[in-house]
C-alpha positions as CSV (number, residue, x, y, z in Angstrom):
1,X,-4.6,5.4,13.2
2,X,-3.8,1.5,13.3
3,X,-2.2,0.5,10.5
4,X,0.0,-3.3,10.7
5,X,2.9,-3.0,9.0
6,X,4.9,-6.5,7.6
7,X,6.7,-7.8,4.7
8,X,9.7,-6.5,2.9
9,X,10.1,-4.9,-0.5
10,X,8.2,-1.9,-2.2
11,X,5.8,-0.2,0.0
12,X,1.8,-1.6,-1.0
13,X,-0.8,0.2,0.7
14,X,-4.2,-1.8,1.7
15,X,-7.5,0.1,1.9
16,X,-10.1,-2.2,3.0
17,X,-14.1,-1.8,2.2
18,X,-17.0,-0.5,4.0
19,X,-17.8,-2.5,7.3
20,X,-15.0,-4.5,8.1
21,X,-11.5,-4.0,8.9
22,X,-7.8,-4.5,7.5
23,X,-8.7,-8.3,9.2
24,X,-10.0,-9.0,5.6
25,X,-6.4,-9.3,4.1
26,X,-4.9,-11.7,6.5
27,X,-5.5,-14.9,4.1
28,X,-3.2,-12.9,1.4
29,X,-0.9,-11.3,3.6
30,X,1.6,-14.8,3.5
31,X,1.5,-14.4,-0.2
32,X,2.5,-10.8,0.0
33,X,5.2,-10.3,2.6
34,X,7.8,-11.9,0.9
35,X,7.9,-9.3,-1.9
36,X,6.3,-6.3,-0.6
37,X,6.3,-4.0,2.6
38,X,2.5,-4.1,3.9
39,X,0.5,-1.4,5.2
40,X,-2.4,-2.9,6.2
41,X,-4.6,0.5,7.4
42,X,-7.5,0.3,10.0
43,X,-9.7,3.1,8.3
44,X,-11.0,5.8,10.7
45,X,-13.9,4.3,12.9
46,X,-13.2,0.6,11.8
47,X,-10.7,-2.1,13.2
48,X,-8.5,-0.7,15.7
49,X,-8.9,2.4,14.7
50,X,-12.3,3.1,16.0
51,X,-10.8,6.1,18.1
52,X,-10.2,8.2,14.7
53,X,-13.3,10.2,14.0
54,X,-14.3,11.0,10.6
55,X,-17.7,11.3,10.5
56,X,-17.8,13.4,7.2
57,X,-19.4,12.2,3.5
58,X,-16.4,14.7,2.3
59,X,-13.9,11.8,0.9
60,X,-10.7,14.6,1.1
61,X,-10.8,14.2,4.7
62,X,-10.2,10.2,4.6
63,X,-7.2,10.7,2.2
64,X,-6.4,13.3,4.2
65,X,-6.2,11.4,7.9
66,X,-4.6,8.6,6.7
67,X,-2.0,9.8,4.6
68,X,0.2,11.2,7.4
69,X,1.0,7.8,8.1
70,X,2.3,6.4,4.8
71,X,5.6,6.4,3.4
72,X,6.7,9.0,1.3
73,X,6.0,7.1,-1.7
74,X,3.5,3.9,-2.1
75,X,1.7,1.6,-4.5
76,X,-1.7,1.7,-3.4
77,X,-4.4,-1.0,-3.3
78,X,-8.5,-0.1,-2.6
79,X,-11.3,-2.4,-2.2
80,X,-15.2,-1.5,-2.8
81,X,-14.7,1.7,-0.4
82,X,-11.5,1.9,0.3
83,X,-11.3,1.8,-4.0
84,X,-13.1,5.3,-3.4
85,X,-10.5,6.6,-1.1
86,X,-7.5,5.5,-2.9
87,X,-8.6,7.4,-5.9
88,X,-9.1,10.4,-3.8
89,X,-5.4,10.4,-2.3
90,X,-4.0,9.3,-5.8
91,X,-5.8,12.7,-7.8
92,X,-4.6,14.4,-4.7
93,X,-1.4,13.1,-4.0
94,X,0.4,12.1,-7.6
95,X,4.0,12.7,-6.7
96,X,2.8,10.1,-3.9
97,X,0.7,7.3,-4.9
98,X,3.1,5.3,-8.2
99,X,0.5,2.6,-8.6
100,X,-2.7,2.1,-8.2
101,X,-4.7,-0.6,-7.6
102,X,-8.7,-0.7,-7.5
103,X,-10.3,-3.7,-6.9
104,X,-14.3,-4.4,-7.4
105,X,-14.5,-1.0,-6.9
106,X,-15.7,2.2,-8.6
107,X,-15.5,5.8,-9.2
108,X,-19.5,6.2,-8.8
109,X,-21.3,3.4,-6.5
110,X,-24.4,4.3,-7.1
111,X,-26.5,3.2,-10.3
112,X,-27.0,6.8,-12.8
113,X,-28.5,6.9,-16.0
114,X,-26.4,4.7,-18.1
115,X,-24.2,3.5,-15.3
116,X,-24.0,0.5,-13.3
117,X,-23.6,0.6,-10.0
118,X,-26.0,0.3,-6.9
119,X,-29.7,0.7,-7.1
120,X,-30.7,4.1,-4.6
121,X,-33.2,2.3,-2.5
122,X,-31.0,-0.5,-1.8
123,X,-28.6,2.0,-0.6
124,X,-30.9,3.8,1.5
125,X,-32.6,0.8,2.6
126,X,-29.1,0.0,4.5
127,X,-29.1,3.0,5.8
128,X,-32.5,2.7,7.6
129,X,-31.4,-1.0,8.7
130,X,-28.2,0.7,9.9
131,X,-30.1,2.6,12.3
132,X,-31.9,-0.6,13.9
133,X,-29.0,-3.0,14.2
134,X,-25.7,-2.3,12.6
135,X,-24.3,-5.9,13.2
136,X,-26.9,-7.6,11.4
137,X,-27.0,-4.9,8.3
138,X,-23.3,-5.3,8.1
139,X,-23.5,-9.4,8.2
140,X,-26.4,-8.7,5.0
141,X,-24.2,-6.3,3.4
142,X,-21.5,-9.4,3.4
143,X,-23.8,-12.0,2.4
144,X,-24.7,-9.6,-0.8
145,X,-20.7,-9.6,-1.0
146,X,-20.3,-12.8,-1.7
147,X,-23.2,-13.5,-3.6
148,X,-23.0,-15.0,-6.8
149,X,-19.5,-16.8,-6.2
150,X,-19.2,-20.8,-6.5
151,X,-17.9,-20.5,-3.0
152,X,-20.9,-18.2,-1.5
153,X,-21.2,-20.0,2.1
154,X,-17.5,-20.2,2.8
155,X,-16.8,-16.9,1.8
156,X,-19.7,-15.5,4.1
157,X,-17.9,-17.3,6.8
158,X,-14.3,-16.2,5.9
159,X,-15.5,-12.5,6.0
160,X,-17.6,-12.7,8.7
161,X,-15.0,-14.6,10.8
162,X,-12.2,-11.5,9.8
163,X,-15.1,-9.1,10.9
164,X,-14.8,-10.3,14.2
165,X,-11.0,-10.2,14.9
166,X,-11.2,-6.2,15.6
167,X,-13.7,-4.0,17.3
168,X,-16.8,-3.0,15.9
169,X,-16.9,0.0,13.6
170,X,-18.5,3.1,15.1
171,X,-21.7,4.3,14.1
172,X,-20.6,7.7,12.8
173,X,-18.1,5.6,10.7
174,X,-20.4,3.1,9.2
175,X,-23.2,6.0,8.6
176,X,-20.3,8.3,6.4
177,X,-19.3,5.4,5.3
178,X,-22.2,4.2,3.4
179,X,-22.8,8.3,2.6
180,X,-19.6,7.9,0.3
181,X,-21.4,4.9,-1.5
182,X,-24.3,7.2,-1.9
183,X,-23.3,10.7,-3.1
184,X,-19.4,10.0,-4.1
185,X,-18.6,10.2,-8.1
186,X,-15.7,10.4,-9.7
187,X,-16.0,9.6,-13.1
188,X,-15.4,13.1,-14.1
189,X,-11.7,13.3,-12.4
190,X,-10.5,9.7,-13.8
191,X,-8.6,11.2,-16.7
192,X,-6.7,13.2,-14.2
193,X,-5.3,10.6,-12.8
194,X,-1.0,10.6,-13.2
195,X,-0.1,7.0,-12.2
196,X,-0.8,3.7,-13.8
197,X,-3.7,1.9,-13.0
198,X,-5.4,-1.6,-12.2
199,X,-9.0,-2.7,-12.0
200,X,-9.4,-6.0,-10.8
201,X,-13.1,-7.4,-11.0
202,X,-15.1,-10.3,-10.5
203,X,-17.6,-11.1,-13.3
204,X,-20.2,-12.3,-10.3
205,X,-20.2,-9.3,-8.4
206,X,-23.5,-8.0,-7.6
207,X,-21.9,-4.5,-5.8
208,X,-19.8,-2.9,-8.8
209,X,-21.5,-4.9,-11.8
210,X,-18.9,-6.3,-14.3
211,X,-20.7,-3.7,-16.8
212,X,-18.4,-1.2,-14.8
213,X,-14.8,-2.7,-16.2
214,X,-16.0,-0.8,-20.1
215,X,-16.9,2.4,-18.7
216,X,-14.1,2.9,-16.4
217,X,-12.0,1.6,-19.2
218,X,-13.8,4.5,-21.3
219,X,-13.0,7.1,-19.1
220,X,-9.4,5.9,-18.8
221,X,-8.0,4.1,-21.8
222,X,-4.6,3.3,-20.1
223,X,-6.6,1.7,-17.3
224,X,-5.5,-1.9,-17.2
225,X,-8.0,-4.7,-16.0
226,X,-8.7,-8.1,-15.2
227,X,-11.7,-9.8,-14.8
228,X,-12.0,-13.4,-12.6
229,X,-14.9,-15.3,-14.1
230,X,-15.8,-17.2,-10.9
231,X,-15.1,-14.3,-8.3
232,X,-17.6,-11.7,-7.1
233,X,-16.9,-8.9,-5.1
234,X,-14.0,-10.2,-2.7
235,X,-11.9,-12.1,-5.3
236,X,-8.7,-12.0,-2.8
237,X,-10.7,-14.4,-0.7
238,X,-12.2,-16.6,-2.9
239,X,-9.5,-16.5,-6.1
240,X,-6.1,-15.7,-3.8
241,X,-3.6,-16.9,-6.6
242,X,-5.0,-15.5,-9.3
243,X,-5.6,-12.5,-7.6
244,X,-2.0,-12.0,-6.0
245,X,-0.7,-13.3,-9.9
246,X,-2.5,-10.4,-11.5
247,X,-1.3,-8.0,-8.6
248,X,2.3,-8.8,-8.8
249,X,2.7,-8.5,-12.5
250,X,1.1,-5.1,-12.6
251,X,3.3,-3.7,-9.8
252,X,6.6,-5.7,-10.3
């Protein structure tokens, strides 16, 4: 496992999405360190840690391989994917994980019957893509990222330009990856949950729909949330103040 570790203060955890790499946080990271110790984790197959297999759909065994390397205690922070596996190590670890963070993420990605989320075939159309060139689906997959923010270009650049800074994720990774998108939901377990809890959305995000932020909040009426007006799915990037303001007031 490759995780970066910098900054000083309370431990704080980064899980970073589907496709890219722990690359994605640098822009935040200044704006971090000086209050909190960063772990900034290379999932299995992505970044640096490419050399870490997990080629499973079972989301226990993500929690499971990357937990070993954490402090003994940690507030926690999960974007889009990695959202998915910090709820799995929270529910499983709760003596563990003291805060939890979720941002645009959700405990079910993929649209259900009175649920917003993903529609199947657009799902499934990445994984046929993924098959035929698995640069160019993940470059799509970004573009749909940032789509609907004021800043929609730049951000496409900012991501894609992080993307490159580590290897490229392994197949295997990128398939089970996008399987956990598919077939992972958690809705039923979110009242188990032992630690506090903040959802951070942006009201543009055409991934986890701002529709989400009510039902989550549904499921778990202590949930706190925030919504950026202006942001879509990758509000760290394209709102960074607002984003580490909301952050730091729920943690500190």
């Amino acid at each position: 496992m490759y995780i970066e570790r910098i900054g000083q203060g309370p431990d704080l955890v980064l899980l970073h999405g589907w496709g890219l790499n722990s690359a994605v946080w640098q822009e935040i990271v200044p704006l971090l360190a000086p209050y909190y110790s960063l772990h900034l984790v290379d999932l299995p197959g992505f970044g640096f840690s490419q050399h870490v297999a997990v080629e499973s759909a079972e989301l226990s065994l993500w929690s499971e391989v990357v937990l070993p390397h954490l402090p003994a205690q940690f507030n926690l922070l999960g974007w889009s994917m990695g959202g998915l596996i910090a709820l799995r190590m929270a529910l499983d670890n709760p003596s563990r994980v003291t805060r939890l963070v979720l941002t645009s993420s959700s405990p079910c990605f993929l649209q259900q019957d009175n649920w917003p989320g993903i529609r199947a075939d657009v799902l499934s159309g990445f994984n046929r893509a993924l098959q035929l060139d698995s640069r160019k689906t993940i470059e799509r997959f970004l573009a749909i990222q940032a789509m609907g923010s004021e800043t929609v270009k730049e951000d496409v650049k900012r991501l894609k330009h992080w993307l490159q800074q580590r290897p490229d994720a392994t197949p295997a990774a990128l398939k089970a990856g996008l399987q956990l998108l598919e077939t992972i939901d958690l809705r039923a377990e979110l009242s188990l949950l032992r630690c506090p809890v903040l959802s951070l959305y942006g009201r543009l995000d055409s991934l986890v729909p701002v529709a989400a932020a009510a039902e989550i909040q549904s499921l778990l009426p202590g949930c706190s949330s925030v919504i950026f007006p202006q942001a879509a799915h990758t509000p760290f990037l394209s709102h960074p103040q607002l984003f580490i303001d909301a952050l730091r007031q729920f943690i500190d």
